[in-house]
C-alpha positions, 0 to 999 in steps of 0.5 A: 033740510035746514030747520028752524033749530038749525039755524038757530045753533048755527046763529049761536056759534056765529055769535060766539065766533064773533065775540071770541074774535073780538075778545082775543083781537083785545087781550090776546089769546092767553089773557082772555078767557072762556068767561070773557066770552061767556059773559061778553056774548050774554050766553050760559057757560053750558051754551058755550060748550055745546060749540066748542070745547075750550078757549083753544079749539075756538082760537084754533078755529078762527084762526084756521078759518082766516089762513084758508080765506087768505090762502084762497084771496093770494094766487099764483101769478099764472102766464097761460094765454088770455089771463090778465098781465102779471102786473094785474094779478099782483095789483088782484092779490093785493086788493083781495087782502086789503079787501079782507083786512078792512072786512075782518080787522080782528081777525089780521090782528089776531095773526100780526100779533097773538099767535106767538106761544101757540101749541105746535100744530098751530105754531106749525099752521101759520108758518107754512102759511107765511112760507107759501105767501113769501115762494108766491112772492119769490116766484112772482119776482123771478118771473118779473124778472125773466119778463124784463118787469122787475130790476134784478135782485135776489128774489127771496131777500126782496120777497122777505122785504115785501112781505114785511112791508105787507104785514106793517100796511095791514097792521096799521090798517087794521089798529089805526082809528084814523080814515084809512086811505082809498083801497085803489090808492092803497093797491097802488103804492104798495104795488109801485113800493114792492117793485120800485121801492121809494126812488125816483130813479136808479141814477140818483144813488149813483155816485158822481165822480 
């Protein structure tokens, strides 16, 4: 049964959440600290510690909790019958990121750029995390290729590309003041960039003898 007092707490941990996410997305983990949070959120430092144990179990959190969203926003491109076309699950995959980037522009920021120095474990996390994006890619490469969708090319080196290309899109959509564009025109180009990139056609960099 959920009381009164229990939503109260789990209303406190969410503010707390929620003010440590913008704190880190502005200083980065290892400038902020515990008493950034404390008096940013209005809160008594006792309050703070009845949540969590230090600025690390916070940012540990927050960060576990944005690798699992992500991790269930990207899948697989899968060929079993009725499913949609590959084209249209890579243009779903897409629009579930961008979708969350704009929702949670602190949290993108937080992974482009202050996860550097981290402790092993967390170091370790967002590793396996950026591998298992770029054998999704790599995999939905090879599939597109074996489908006659996409040039042939080395699939892990053009996988690495766009993976690239996708953390540039997200940080400038998530650090930029200005008004980002419609998400259906985002989904588009970056869709049409990853398998045709900027050319109008093959021919033009063939040399004319």
């Amino acid at each position: 049964m959920v009381t009164a007092e229990n939503k109260t707490r789990a209303g406190r941990r969410h503010q707390i959440l929620r003010t440590a996410k913008r704190i880190f997305s502005e200083k980065g983990f290892h400038n902020a600290s515990v008493a950034d949070i404390i008096d940013e959120a209005g809160i008594a430092r006792g309050t703070f510690y009845l949540y969590f144990t230090n600025k690390r179990d916070i940012f540990d959190k927050l960060l576990t909790n944005l690798l699992e969203e992500l991790d269930q926003r990207i899948c697989p491109v899968d060929l079993t019958e009725g499913k949609p076309e590959p084209l249209e699950q890579m243009r779903d995959n897409i629009r579930r990121v961008l979708e969350l980037a704009m929702k949670e522009p602190e949290l993108i920021q937080i992974l482009l750029h202050h996860t550097t120095g981290l402790d092993q474990r967390s170091a370790e996390a967002v590793r396996t995390f950026y591998d298992k994006v770029l054998q999704l890619i790599e995999r939905s490469l090879e599939l597109g290729m074996q489908m006659g969708l996409v040039r042939s090319c080395s699939a892990r080196i053009t996988a690495s590309c766009i993976l690239g290309t996708m953390k540039e899109v997200l940080n400038t959509l998530t650090s930029d003041d200005t008004t980002p564009p419609q998400l259906d025109v985002m989904v588009e180009e970056i869709l049409h960039y990853g398998l045709h990139g900027v050319s109008r056609s093959p021919e033009v960099f063939v040399t004319k003898r």
